[in-house]
Wavefront OBJ file of the C-alpha trace (Angstrom):
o trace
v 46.483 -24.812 -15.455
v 48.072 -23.534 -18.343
v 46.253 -20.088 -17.622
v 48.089 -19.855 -13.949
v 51.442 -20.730 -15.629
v 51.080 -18.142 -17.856
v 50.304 -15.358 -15.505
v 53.540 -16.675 -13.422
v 55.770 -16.266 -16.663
v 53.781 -12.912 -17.156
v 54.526 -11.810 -13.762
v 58.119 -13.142 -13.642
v 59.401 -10.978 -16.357
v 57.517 -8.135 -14.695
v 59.631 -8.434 -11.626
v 62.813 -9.343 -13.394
v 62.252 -6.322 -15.764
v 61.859 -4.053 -13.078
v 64.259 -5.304 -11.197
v 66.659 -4.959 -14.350
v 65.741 -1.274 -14.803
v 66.299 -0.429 -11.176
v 69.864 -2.139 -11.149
v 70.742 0.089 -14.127
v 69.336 3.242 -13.022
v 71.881 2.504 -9.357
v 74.549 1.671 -11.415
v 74.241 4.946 -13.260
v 74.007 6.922 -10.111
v 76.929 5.395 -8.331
v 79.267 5.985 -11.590
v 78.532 9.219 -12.295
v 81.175 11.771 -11.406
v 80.930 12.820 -7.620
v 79.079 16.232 -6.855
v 80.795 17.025 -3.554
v 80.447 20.658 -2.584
v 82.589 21.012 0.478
v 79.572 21.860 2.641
v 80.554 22.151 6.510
v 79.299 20.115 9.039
v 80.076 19.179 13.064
v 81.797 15.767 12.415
v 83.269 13.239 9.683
v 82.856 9.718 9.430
v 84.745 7.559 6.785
v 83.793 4.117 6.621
v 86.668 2.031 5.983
v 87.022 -0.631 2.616
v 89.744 1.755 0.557
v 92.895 4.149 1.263
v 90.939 6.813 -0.823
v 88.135 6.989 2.107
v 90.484 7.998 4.972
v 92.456 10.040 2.599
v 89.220 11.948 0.879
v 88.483 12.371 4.826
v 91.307 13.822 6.092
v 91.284 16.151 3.154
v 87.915 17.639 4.417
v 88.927 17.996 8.784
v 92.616 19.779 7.173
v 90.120 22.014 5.124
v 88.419 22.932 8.154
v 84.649 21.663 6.601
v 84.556 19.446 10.851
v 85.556 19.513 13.859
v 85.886 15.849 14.477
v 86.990 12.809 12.433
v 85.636 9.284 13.007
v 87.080 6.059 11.170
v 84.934 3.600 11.537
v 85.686 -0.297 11.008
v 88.622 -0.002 11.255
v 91.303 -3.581 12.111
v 92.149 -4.011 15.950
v 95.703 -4.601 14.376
v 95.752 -0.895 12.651
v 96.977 1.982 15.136
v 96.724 5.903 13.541
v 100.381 5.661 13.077
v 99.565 3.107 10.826
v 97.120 5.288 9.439
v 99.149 8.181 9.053
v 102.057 6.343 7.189
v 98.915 5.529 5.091
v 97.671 8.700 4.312
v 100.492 10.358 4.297
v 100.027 12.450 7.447
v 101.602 13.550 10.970
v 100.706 11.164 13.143
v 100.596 14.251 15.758
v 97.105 15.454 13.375
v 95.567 12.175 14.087
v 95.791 12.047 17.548
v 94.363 15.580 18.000
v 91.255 15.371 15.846
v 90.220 11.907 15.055
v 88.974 8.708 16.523
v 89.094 4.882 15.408
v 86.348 2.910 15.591
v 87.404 -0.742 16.081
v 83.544 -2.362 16.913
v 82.077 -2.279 13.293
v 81.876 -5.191 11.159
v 79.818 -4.432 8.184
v 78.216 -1.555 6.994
v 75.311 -2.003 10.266
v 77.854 -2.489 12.364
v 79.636 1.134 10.522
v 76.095 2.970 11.202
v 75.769 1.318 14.964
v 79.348 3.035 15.789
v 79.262 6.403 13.854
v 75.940 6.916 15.637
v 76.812 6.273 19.442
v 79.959 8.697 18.175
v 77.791 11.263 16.927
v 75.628 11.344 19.885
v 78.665 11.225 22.610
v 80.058 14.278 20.505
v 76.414 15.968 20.321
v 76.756 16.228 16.785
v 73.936 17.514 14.649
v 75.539 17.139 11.067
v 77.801 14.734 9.517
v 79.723 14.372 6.585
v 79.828 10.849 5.229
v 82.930 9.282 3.004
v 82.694 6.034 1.625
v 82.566 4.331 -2.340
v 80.469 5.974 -4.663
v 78.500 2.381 -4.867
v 78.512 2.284 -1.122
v 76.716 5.440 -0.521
v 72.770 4.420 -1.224
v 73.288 1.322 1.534
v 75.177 3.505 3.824
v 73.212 6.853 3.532
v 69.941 4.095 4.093
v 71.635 2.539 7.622
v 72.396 5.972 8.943
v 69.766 7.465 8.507
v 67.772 4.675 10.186
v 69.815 5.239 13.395
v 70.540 8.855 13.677
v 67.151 10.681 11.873
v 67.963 13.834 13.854
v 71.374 14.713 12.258
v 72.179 15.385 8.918
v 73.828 13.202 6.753
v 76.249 15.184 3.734
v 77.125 12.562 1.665
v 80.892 12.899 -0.131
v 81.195 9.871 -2.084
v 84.606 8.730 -3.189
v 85.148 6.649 -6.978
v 87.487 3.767 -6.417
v 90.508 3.017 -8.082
v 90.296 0.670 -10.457
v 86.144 1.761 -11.690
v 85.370 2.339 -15.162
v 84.445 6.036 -15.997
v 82.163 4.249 -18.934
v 80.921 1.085 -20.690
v 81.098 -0.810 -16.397
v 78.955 -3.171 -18.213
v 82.026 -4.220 -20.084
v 84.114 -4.777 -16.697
v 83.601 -8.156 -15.182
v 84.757 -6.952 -11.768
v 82.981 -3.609 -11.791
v 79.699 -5.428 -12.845
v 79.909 -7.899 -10.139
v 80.423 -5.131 -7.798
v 77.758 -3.381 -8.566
v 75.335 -6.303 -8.753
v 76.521 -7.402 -5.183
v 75.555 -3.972 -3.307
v 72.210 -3.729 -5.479
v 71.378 -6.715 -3.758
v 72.180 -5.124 0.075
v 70.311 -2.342 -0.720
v 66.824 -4.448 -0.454
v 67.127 -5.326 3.131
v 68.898 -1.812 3.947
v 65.478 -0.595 2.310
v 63.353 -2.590 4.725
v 65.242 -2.005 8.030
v 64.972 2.316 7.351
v 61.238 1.976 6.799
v 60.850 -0.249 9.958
v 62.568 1.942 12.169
v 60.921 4.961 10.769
v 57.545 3.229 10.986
v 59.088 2.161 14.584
v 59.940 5.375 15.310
v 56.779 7.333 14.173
v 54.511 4.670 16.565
v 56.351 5.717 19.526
v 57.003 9.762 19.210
v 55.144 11.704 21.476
v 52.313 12.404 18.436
v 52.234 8.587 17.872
v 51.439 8.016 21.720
v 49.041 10.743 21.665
v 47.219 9.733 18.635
v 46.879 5.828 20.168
v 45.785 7.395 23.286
v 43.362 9.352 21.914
v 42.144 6.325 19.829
v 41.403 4.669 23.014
v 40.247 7.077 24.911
v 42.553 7.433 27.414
v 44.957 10.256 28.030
l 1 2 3 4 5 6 7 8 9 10 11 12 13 14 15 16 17 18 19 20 21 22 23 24 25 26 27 28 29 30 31 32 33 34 35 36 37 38 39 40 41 42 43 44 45 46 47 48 49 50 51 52 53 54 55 56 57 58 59 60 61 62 63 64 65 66 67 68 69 70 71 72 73 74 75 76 77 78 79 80 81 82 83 84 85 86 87 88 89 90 91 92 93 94 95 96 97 98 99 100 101 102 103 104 105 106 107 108 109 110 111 112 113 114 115 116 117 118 119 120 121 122 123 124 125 126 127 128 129 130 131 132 133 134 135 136 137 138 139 140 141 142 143 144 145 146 147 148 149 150 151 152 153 154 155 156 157 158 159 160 161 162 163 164 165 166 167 168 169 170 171 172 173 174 175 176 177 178 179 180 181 182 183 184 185 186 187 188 189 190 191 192 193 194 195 196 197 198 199 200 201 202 203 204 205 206 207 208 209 210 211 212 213 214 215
């Protein structure tokens, strides 16, 4: 008995350890200073949660780096006049060259929407804007739904974030500990639908064909 509850302690702290390292190796990442390199690509989507986001977007479609803006998740209450008073934009440049998403709940719900978009515009590249702590769960539910475009990330440091020493912030800490957490079952669902996906390409259906002898 006492053996078995000493390989549980053993493997407990394992786990917790690992989980421990992981958690500060992602909160490393996500506070780091943003390497965005103004690479082009056919669309934009900003996934709402901060002013910065739609601003840090419309930055990028007035540079010319897209053709197309989507903001998605956005309130059924907020209109792009709204938006523009916002950002600090002519509502006129809204209405030519961007579209609000109104559908999206959460950040599924963001990757459900920016896809159907991207695939109505026949897009083949995207850039995507959203929190620097947001990006790992994001870049993980879009590429589960769109693995034939290219995701750019172009992640955007909230106001209010600790350049250094987050460990010391309360807030910053709890944020960072919450969206650790998502990223598990974001983790699962992309390897499901690329193990999903793999079973039934054309090389899957050949492969189970040929495994059963039929053709």
């Amino acid at each position: 008995m006492k053996h078995h509850f000493n390989w549980f302690i053993g493997s407990a702290a394992v786990v917790f350890w690992i989980f421990a390292f992981g958690f500060i190796l992602f909160a490393i990442d996500v506070m780091r200073a943003p390497d965005n390199t103004g690479r082009e690509a056919d669309g934009i989507v900003v996934l709402t949660g901060g002013q910065l986001r739609i601003e840090a977007g419309l930055e990028l479609l007035e540079k010319g780096l897209a053709k197309r803006l989507l903001i998605t998740g956005v309130n059924r209450q907020t209109t792009k006049a709204a938006i523009a008073r916002i950002a600090g934009v002519d509502s006129k440049y809204l209405n030519c060259c961007v579209d609000l998403g109104y559908e999206a709940l959460n950040t599924k719900g963001n990757a459900d929407e920016a896809s159907a978009w991207a695939h109505r515009q026949d897009f083949n590249s995207l850039i995507v804007v959203t929190a620097s702590y947001h990006m790992p769960r994001s870049l993980m539910e879009l590429r589960g739904r769109m693995p034939d475009i290219e995701i750019i990330p172009h992640p955007v440091v909230p106001r209010g974030f600790r350049d250094s020493a987050w460990w010391l912030d309360l807030g910053t800490s709890r944020v960072l500990l919450t969206e650790y957490l998502k990223l598990f079952p974001a983790a699962i669902r992309l390897v499901a639908s690329r193990a999903f996906s793999s079973e039934t390409s054309p090389s899957g259906n050949s492969a189970a064909a040929r495994s059963t002898g039929t053709m």
